[in-house]
C-alpha positions in Angstrom: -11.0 14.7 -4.5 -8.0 14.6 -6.6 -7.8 10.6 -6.4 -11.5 10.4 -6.9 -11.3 12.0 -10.1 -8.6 10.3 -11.3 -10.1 7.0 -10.6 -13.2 7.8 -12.6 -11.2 8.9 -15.3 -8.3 5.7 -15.1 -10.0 3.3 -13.2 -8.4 0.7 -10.9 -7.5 -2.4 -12.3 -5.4 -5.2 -12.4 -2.1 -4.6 -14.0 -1.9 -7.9 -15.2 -5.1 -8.7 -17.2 -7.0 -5.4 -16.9 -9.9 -6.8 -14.6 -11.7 -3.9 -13.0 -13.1 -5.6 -10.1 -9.9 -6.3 -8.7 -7.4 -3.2 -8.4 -3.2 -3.9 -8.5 -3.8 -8.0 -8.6 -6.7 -10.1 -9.2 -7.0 -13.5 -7.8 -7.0 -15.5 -11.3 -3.4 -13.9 -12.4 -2.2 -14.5 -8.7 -3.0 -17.9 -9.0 -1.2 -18.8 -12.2 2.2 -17.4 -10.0 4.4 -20.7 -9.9 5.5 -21.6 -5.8 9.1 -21.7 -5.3 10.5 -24.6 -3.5 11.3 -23.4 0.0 13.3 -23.8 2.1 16.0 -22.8 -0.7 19.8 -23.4 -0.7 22.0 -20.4 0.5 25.7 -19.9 2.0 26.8 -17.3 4.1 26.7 -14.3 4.5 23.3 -14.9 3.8 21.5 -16.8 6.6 18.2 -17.9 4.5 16.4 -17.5 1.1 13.2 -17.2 0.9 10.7 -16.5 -2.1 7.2 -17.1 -2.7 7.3 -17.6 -5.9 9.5 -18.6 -9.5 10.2 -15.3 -11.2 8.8 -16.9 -14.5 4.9 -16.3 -16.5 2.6 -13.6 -14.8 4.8 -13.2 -11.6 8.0 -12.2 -13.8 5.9 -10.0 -15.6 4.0 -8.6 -12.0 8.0 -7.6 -11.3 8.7 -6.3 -14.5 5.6 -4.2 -14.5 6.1 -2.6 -11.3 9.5 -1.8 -11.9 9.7 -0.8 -15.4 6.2 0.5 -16.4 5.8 2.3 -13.0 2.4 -0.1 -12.2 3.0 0.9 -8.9 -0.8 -0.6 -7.1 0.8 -3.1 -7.8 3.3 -3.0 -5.2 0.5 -3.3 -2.5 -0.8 -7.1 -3.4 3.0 -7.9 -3.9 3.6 -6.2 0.0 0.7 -8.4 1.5 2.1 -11.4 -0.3 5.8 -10.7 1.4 4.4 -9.8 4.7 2.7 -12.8 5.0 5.7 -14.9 3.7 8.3 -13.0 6.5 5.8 -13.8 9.8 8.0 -17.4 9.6 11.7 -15.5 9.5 12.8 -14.5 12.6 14.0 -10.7 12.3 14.4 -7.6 14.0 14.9 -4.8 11.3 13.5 -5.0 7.8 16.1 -3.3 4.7 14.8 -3.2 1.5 17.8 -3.4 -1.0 19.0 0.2 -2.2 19.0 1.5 -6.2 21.6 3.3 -7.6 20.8 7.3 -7.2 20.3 7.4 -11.1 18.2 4.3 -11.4 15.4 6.2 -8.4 15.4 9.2 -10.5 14.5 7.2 -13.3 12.0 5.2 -11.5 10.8 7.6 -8.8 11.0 4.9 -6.6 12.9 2.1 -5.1 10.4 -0.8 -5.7 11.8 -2.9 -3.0 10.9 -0.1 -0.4 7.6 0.0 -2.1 6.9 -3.9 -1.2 8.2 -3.1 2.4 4.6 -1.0 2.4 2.8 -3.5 4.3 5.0 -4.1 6.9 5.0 -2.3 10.2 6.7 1.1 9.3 8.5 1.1 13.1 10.6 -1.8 11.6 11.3 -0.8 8.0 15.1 1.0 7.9 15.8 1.6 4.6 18.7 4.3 5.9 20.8 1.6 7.4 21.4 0.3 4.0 22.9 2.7 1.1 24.1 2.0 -2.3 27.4 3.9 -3.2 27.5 3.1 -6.9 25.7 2.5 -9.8 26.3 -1.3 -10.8 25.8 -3.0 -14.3 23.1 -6.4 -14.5 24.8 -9.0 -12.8 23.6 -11.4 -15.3 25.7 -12.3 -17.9 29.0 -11.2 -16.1 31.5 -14.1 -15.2 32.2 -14.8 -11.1 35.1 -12.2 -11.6 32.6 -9.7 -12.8 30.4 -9.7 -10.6 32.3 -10.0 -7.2 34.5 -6.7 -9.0 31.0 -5.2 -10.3 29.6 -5.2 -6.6 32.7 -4.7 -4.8 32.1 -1.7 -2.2 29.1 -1.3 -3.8 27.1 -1.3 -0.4 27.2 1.0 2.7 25.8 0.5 6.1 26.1 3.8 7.8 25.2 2.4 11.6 26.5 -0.4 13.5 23.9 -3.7 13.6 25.0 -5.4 16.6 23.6 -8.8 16.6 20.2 -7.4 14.6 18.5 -9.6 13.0 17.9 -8.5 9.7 14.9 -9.0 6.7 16.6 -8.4 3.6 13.8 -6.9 1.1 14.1 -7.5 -2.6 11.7 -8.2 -5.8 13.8 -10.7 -7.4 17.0 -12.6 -7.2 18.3 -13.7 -10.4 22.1 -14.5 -9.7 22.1 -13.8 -6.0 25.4 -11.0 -6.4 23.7 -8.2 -4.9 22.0 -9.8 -1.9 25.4 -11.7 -0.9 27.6 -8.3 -1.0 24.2 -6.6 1.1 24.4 -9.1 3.4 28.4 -9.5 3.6 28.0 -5.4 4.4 25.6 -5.6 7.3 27.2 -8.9 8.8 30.4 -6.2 8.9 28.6 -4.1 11.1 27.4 -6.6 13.0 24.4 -8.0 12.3 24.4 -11.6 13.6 21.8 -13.0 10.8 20.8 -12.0 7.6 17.3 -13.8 6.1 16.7 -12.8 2.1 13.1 -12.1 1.1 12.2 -11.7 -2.0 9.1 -11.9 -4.3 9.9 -14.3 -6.8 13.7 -16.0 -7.7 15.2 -17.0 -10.9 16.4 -20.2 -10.6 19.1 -22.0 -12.8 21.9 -19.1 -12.6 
């Protein structure tokens, strides 16, 4: 009842362009989103890098949107999109990467457990991944910075032993965070570590 009002009153839409036929994404703003070229480079710890799409345009601003203006619907387009991408990675568990305590209080939400929506809930852990500390942006920080900005930064609480595992994320700009995830859960164990994300920055 609740929902029905409020959609009469603030009807769905797209977040990008405001098109009411299509709610969270419509199909002309998703099809101006730039492909990335996969497979992309990576190094351990991280066994592979994927991403749908360049974080630049309409699919930067779909991130930015979600995370900073709270457009949560559209976080369900975005899930379909990453659930689709991840049926070619082999994995056993899927981990959305943590947010600092202060930064989900700010938010209400961790948007990469939000794009995790789509996939089965039986294999979505976000409790096997913690973050202990807040961090600054990794961008602009020197090598230096960043390995001592993310240093025991990540905590898996339970041993992975030889998981597979679906890193979750909604962008990687300079790759920091998903390395010292990945370097965390390969400590406990698991034997590979695939990155997904929604859209990368390349260049950094």
């Amino acid at each position: 009842m609740i929902q029905t009002l409020l959609d009469l009153i603030y009807p769905p839409k797209c977040a990008l362009c405001g098109d009411l036929t299509h709610p969270g994404l419509c199909p002309a703003c998703r099809a101006t989103f730039t492909p990335a070229p996969n497979p992309l480079p990576t190094k351990p710890p991280l066994t592979s890098i994927t991403a749908p799409f360049l974080y630049n345009d309409l699919a930067a601003e779909a991130v930015k949107k979600l995370k900073f203006d709270r457009r949560t619907p559209l976080a369900e387009p975005l899930s379909q999109i990453l659930h689709k991408a991840a049926q070619s990675i082999p994995h056993d568990l899927v981990i959305p990467v943590p947010v600092a305590r202060t930064r989900r209080s700010e938010r209400g939400f961790n948007q990469s457990e939000l794009l995790a929506q789509a996939f089965p809930k039986t294999s979505v852990h976000p409790h096997l991944l913690r973050r202990t500390r807040y961090t600054k942006p990794q961008v602009g920080l020197n090598a230096k910075q960043r390995h001592e900005n993310l240093k025991d930064a990540f905590l898996a609480p339970e041993p992975l032993p030889n998981q597979r595992i679906l890193l979750l994320d909604d962008v990687i700009t300079t790759g920091g965070t998903a390395f010292a995830c990945a370097q965390e859960l390969i400590r406990q164990g698991a034997s590979e570590v695939h990155l997904l994300t929604f859209a990368i920055q390349l260049g950094n």
